[in-house]
N, C-alpha and C positions, 0 to 999 in steps of 0.2 A: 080578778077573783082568784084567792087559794086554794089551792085542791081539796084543803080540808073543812071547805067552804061546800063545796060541792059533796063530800062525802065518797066514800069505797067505789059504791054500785054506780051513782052518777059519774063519776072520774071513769070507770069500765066500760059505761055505756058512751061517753063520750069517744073513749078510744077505738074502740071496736068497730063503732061505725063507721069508720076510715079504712077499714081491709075488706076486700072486696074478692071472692074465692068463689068457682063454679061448681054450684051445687051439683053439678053431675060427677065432680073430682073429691069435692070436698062436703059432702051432704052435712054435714056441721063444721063449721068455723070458729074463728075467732068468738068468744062469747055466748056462743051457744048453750054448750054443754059443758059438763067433766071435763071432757077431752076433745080434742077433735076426732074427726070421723076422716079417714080419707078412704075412697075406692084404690085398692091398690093395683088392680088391674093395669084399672083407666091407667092411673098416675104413672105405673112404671114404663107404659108404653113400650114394651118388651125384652127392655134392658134387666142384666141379669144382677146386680150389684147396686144393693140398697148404702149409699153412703152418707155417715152426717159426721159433724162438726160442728162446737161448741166454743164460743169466746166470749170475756167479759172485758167493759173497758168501762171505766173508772174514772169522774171526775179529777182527781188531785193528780192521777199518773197519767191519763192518754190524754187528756183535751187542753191543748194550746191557749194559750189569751189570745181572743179575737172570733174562737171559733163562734160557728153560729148556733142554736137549737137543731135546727133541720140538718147542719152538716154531721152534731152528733150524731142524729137519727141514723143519717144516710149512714157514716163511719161500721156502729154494728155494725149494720147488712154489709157492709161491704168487707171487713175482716170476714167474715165468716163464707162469703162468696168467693172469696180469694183463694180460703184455703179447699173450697171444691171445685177451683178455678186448676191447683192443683194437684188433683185429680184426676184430671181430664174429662170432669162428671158434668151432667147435667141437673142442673140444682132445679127445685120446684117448690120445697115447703120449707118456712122458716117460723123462728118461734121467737118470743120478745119476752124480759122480765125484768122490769123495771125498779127500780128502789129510787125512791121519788122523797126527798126533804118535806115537810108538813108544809112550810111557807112555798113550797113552786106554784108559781102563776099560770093559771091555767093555757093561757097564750103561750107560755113555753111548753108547757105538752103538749098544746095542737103542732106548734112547730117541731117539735122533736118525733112526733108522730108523723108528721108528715114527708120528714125526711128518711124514715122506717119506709115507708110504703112506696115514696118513691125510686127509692134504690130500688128496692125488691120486685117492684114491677118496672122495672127497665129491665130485669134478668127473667123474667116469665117466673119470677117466684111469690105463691101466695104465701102472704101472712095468716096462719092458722089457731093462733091460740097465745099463751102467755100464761105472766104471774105480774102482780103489784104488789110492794110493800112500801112501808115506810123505812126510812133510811136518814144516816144523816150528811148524803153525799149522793150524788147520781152514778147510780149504778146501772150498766146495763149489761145484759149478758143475751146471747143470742145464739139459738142454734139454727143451724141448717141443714135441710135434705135432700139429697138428690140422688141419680141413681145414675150409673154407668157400666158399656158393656165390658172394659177393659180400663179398670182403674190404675192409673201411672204410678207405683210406687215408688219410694225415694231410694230404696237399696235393690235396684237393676241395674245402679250403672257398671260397665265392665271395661277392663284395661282397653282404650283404643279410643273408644268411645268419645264424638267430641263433645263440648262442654257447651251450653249456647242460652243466650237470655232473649228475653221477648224487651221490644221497646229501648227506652233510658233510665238512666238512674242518678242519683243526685238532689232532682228538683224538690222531693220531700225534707232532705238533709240541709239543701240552702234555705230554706224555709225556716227552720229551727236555729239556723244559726243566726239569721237576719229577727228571728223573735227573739233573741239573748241576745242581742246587740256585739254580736262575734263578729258579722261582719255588712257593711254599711255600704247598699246597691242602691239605685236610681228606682223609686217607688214602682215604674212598671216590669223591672226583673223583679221586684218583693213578691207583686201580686198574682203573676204567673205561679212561683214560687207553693205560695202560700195558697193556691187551686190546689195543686197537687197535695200538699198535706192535711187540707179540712176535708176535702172532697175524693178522698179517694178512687181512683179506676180499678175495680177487681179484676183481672183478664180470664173472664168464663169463655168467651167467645175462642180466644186466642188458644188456651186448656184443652177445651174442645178439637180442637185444630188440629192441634199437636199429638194428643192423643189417637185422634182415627188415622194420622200419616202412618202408622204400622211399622216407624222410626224408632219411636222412644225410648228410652229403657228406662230412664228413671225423671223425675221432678219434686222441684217443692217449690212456695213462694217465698217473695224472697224482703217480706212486708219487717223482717228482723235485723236486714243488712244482709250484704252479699256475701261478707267473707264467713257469718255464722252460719247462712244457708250452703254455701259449700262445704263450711268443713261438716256438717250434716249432713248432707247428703254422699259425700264421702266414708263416713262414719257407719252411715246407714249400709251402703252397698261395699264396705271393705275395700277403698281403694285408695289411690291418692291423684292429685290435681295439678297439672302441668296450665299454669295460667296468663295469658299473653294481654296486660294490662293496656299495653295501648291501642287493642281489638275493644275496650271496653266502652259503651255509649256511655257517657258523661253529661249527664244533662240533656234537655229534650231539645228538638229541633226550633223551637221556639227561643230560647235563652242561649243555646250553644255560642249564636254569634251577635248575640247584644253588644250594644257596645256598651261599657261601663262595669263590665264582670269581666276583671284580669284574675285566674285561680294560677298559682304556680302547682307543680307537677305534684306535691304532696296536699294541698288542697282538694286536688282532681282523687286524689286516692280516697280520702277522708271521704269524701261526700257519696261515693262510689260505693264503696267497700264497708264502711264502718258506722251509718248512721241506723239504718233503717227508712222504712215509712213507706217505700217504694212499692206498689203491688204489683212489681213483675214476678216473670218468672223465671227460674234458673231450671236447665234439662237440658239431659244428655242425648244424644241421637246415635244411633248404629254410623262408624263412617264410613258406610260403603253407601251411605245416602248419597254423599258425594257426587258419585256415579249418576245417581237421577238429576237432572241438571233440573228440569220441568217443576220436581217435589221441593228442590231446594231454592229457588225461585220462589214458587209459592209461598213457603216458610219465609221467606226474608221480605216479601209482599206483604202479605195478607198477616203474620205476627211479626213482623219488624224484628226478625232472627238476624242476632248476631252472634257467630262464633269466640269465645273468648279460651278456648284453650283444648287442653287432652284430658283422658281420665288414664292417668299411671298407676303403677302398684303401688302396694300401701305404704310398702317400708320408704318410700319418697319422698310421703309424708303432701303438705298443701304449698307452693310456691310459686312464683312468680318468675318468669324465665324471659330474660331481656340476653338477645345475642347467645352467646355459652355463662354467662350469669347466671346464676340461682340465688331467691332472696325466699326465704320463709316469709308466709303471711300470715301476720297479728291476727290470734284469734281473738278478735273484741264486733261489739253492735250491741242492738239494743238484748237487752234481758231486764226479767223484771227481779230478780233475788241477784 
């Protein structure tokens, strides 16, 4: 069946009935009403710092051949969980607004819906409301809410300061390449690969984490490429970046030692540095953390913290420092102009 088979109200009421919200948090939801309602009380749970965020992604620019419905789904939610991921916030309410072609099949809205809802409640976040229109491309735009005591901004970092990412990076990058036929792996490095970029991991939990260590000074995600989220956050906090590239995870623990994936040492940067898709997160820490053996343990435990470098003064500029070597790093990743 076509959506426009089913008409406006039927198409709304199909969707709707798929977000499921506690009337004691959320005394109107999705469909309800005008708006939604939420108790603000309840919801902030005492935290002092109401934060949201807003992203749209776009048939012809974000969605790969191959993707699924449900992985678009998921995808919103998960840019926009990323970017309160960091934060260091605790997200709770998100919003959906669709631009849906006249010929969509109704089976790919239940699927695209369902990948909506299921991301967002893997994160404890309701879906509370929305917009539909007609379009002539899938459009989806999504915001997010969440609240936090001590929101991590991106311009705290200070000269000394070490530089450090959660997890690996890459796997979204070989994904892309392996989808333009740039480069040609054994089908079970593709589809590791190609998890990582349909199905995005937001790291709230990881944000979270990092945030209450009472470390931080600055963050952002790094869902644009690492070297455009560094020199951002550089930019932001007036400073510059002492960077120790072969500190950097490359690829996840899964693919690292595949056999049939030879990358020479400029491949390893590219995929690293320069692609995007990856939803870690790049943040600085105070280095007298150091000193806590216990805190930093934890951190490399429980968010797979790796040190990749310094935070230097500005006039230093972003570089790469191999032995007494200095090499500037390329500011390029993804952007959308």
């Amino acid at each position: 069946m076509k959506i426009e088979e089913l008409g406006e109200r039927g198409l709304i009421e199909r969707i709707v009935k798929e977000f499921h919200s506690e009337k004691r948090l959320v005394p109107a939801g999705a469909g309800e009403d005008d708006c939604a309602v939420i108790d603000i009380e309840r919801a902030k749970a005492g935290y002092n710092y109401l934060i949201v965020t807003t992203d749209t992604l776009q048939e012809s620019t974000h969605f790969p051949a191959g993707i699924s419905p449900f992985q678009m789904g998921w995808s919103i939610v998960a840019v926009n969980l990323s970017d309160i991921a960091a934060m260091g916030a605790y997200p709770f309410a998100f919003t959906i607004a669709l631009g849906l072609p006249l010929q969509t099949e109704t089976s790919f809205v239940d699927e695209l819906v369902a990948g909506i809802e299921k991301c967002a409640s893997s994160y404890h976040t309701v879906v509370v409301g929305g917009d539909l229109s007609r379009s002539k491309e899938l459009i989806l735009t999504g915001t997010c809410i969440g609240f936090a005591d001590n929101p991590v901004r991106r311009s705290g970092a200070k000269v000394g300061d070490l530089i450090c990412v959660t997890g690996s990076l890459g796997n979204a990058a070989l994904a892309v390449q392996v989808l333009k036929g740039e480069l040609d792996v054994p089908e079970s490095i593709g589809a590791v690969a190609k998890r990582a970029l349909f199905q995005p991991v937001p790291k709230v939990n990881e944000g979270i984490l990092i945030a209450n260590s009472g470390v931080a000074t600055a963050m952002i995600d790094i869902s644009d490429g690492l070297a455009l989220s560094i020199a951002e956050l550089a930019k932001r906090s007036k400073v510059g970046a002492e960077l120790y590239e072969e500190n950097v995870p490359v690829l996840s623990e899964e693919l690292r030692h595949k056999r049939g994936l030879e990358l020479s040492p400029h491949e390893r940067r590219e995929l690293a540095f320069y692609y995007g898709g990856d939803y870690e997160l790049l943040f600085t820490i105070d280095q007298r953390a150091l000193t806590n053996e216990d805190l930093m343990n934890r951190l490399k435990r429980e968010v797979q913290m790796s040190i990749i470098g310094t935070v230097v003064p500005p006039e230093e500029g972003v570089y790469f420092k191999k032995g007494e070597v200095k090499e500037m790093m390329e500011l390029k990743g993804y952007q959308h102009f």
